[in-house]
C-alpha positions in Angstrom: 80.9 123.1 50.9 80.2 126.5 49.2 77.1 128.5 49.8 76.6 129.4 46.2 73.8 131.8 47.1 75.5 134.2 49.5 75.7 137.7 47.9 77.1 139.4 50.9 78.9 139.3 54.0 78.3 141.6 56.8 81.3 142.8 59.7 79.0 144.4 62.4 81.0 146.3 65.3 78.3 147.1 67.4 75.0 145.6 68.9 73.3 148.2 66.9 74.7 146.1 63.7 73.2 143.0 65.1 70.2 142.4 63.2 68.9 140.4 60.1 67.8 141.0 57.1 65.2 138.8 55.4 67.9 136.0 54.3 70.5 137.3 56.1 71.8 134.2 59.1 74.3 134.7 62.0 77.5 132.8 61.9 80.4 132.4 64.3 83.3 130.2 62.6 81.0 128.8 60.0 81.8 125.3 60.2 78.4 124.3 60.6 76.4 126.8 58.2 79.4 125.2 55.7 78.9 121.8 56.5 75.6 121.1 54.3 73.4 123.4 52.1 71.5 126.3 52.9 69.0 126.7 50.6 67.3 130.4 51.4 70.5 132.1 53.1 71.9 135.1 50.7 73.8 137.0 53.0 75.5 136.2 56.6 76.6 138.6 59.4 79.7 136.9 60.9 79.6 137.5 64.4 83.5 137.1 65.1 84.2 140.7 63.9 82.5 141.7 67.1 85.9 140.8 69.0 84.4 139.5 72.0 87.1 138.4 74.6 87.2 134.3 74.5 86.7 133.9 78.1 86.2 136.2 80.8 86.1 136.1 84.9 83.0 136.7 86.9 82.8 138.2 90.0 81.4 134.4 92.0 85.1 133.3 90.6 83.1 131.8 87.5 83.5 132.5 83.1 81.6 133.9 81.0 82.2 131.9 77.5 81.5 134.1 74.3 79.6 132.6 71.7 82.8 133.2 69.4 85.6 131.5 71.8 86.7 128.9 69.3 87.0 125.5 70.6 90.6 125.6 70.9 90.4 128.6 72.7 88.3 127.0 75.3 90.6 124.4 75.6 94.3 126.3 76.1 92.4 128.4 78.8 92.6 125.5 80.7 89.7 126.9 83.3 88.3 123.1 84.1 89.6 119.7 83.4 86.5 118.6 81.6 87.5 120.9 78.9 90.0 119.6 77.0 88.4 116.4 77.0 85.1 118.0 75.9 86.8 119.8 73.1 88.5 116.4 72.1 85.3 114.8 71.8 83.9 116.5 68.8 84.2 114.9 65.7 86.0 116.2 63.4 90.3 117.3 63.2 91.7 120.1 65.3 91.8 121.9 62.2 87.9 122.0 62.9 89.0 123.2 66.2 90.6 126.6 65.3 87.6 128.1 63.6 84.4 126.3 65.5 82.6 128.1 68.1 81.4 127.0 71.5 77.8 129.4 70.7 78.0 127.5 67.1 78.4 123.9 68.7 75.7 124.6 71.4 73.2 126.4 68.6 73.1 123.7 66.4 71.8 121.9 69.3 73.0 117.8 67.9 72.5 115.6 70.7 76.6 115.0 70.6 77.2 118.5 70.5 80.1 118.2 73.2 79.8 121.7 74.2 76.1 121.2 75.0 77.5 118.3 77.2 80.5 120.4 78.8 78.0 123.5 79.3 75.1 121.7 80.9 77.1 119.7 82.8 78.3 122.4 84.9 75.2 124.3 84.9 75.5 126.8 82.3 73.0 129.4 81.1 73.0 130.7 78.5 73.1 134.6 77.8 70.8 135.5 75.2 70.4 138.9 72.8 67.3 139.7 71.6 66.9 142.7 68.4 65.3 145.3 70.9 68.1 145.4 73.0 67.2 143.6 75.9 69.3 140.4 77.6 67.7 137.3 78.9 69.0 134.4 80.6 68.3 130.8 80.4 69.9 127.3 81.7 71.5 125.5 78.8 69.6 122.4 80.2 66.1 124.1 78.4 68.4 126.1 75.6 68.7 123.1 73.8 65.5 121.7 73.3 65.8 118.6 70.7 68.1 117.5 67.9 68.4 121.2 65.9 65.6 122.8 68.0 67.0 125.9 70.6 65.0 128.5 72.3 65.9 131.5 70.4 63.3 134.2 68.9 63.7 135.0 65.3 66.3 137.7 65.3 67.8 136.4 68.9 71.2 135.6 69.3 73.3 133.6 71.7 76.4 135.7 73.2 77.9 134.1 75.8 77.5 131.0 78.3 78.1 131.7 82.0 79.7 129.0 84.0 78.9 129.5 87.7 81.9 129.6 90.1 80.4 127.1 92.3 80.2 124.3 89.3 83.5 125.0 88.6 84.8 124.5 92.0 82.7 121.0 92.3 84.8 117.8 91.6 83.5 116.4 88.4 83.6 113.9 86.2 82.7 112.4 82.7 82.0 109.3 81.0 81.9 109.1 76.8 81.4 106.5 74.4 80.9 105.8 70.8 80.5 103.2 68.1 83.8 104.0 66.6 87.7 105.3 68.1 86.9 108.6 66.2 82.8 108.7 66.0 80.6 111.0 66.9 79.5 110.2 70.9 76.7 108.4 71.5 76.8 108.4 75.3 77.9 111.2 77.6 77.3 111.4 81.3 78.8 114.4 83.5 78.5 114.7 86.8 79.1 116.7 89.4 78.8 116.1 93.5 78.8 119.6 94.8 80.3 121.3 98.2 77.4 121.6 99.8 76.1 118.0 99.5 74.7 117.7 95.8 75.4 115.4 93.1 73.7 115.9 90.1 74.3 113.7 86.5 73.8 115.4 83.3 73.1 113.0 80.1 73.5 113.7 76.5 74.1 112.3 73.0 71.5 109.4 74.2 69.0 111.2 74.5 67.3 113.8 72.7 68.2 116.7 74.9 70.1 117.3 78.1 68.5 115.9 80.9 69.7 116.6 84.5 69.4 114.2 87.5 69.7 116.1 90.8 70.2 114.5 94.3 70.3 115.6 97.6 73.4 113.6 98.6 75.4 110.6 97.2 72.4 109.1 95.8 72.5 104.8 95.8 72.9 102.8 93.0 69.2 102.0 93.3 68.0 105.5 93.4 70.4 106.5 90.4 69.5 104.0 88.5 64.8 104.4 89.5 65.9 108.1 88.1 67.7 106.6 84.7 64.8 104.4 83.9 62.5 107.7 84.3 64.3 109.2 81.5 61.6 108.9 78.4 63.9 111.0 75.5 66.3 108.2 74.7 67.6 109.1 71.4 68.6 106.5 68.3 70.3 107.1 64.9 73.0 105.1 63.4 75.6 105.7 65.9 73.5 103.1 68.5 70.1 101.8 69.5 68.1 103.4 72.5 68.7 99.8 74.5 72.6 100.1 74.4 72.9 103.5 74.9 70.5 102.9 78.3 72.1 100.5 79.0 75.8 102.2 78.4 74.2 105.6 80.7 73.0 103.7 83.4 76.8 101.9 83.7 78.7 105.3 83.5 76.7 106.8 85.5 77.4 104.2 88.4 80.8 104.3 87.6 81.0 108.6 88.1 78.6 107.8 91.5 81.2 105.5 92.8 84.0 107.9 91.9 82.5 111.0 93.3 81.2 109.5 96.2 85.0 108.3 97.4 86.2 111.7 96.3 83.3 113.4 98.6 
């Protein structure tokens, strides 16, 4: 779709260049700004001309993930084996995939967003700019706060998500489903049983927001499934009702439990 009311576009190459002017929006590979109209936007500041590196090491034997690493990118860096199967799960062609960002994905904050799933599921946080110059840091599991609401500031910007080395050591495991071969999800359970005992299960795209489920230990079926039914942001739209996609959670998870608990 063309944004008929953009007069300008803006190449910043330093932080100093990141602000906004009034009308002015962010945007990474601009699939999403181009997906639908955006009545009030006249000028956009594309973000990829900062050149951040796609991925980078951290010194825990983690990545930091910039807001710019396109989707394809994330999945050729071949870091994690949910990733390719994360990337795979957004809907749309791999065409889609060159030029969407993982910041893009996350900010639009859709309850399928796969990178919101792929991110919280391994305990991301996400590394925030603000327009004075200062950095702050929050989980991605609070980032994303409900279908198209995020925790950013007017004039904030997400630049990266840090993936702790320890989540990326953890086995893992995932669980998707939708309505349709090719739909967009409507069930996605991660989990996780960490080295030193944890498990945790992180739920999107049925409910409104990431939700985590921490355990000390292999939790039982019973327990997993008491900490399910406490969930109260079940999410429905045409892709499935609140009862199947329950019902769909509670199984997957059980399934990943079983799995984990034989790898632990």
């Amino acid at each position: 779709m063309d944004l008929i009311d953009i007069e300008h576009v803006r190449l910043p190459h330093s932080r100093d260049e990141l602000w906004l002017e009034p009308g002015e929006a962010f945007m990474g590979g601009g699939t999403a700004l181009y997906s639908e109209p955006r009545p009030g936007i006249r000028g956009l500041v594309d973000l990829t001309a900062m050149g951040w590196p796609p991925i980078e090491e951290l010194p825990d034997g983690g990545i930091r993930i910039a807001a710019t690493c396109t989707l394809e990118q994330l999945a050729e860096a071949d870091s994690h084996p949910l990733f390719r199967p994360c990337v795979d799960a957004l809907f749309g062609s791999w065409k889609i995939h060159r030029v969407a960002t993982v910041g893009g994905n996350i900010c639009l904050a859709l309850p399928a967003g796969p990178m919101t799933s792929l991110t919280s599921g391994l305990d991301g946080t996400a590394v925030i700019w603000a327009p004075d110059g200062r950095d702050r840091r929050t989980p991605i599991i609070g980032f994303v706060r409900g279908p198209q609401e995020i925790s950013l500031a007017p004039g904030e910007l997400l630049r990266a998500i840090e993936l702790p080395g320890s989540a990326l050591r953890s086995p893992s495991a995932m669980r998707r489903t939708s309505l349709t071969p090719m739909g967009r999800s409507a069930v996605f359970v991660v989990a996780r049983a960490d080295p030193g005992g944890d498990f945790a299960v992180t739920i999107t795209a049925s409910t409104t927001c990431p939700v985590r489920l921490g355990f000390t230990g292999i939790p039982t079926a019973a327990e997993l499934t008491k900490a399910i039914d406490s969930i109260d942001v079940w999410y429905a739209d045409p892709h499935g009702s609140i009862d199947w996609r329950a019902d769909l959670t509670k199984r997957y998870a059980e399934e990943l439990r079983v799995e984990l608990g034989e790898a632990a």
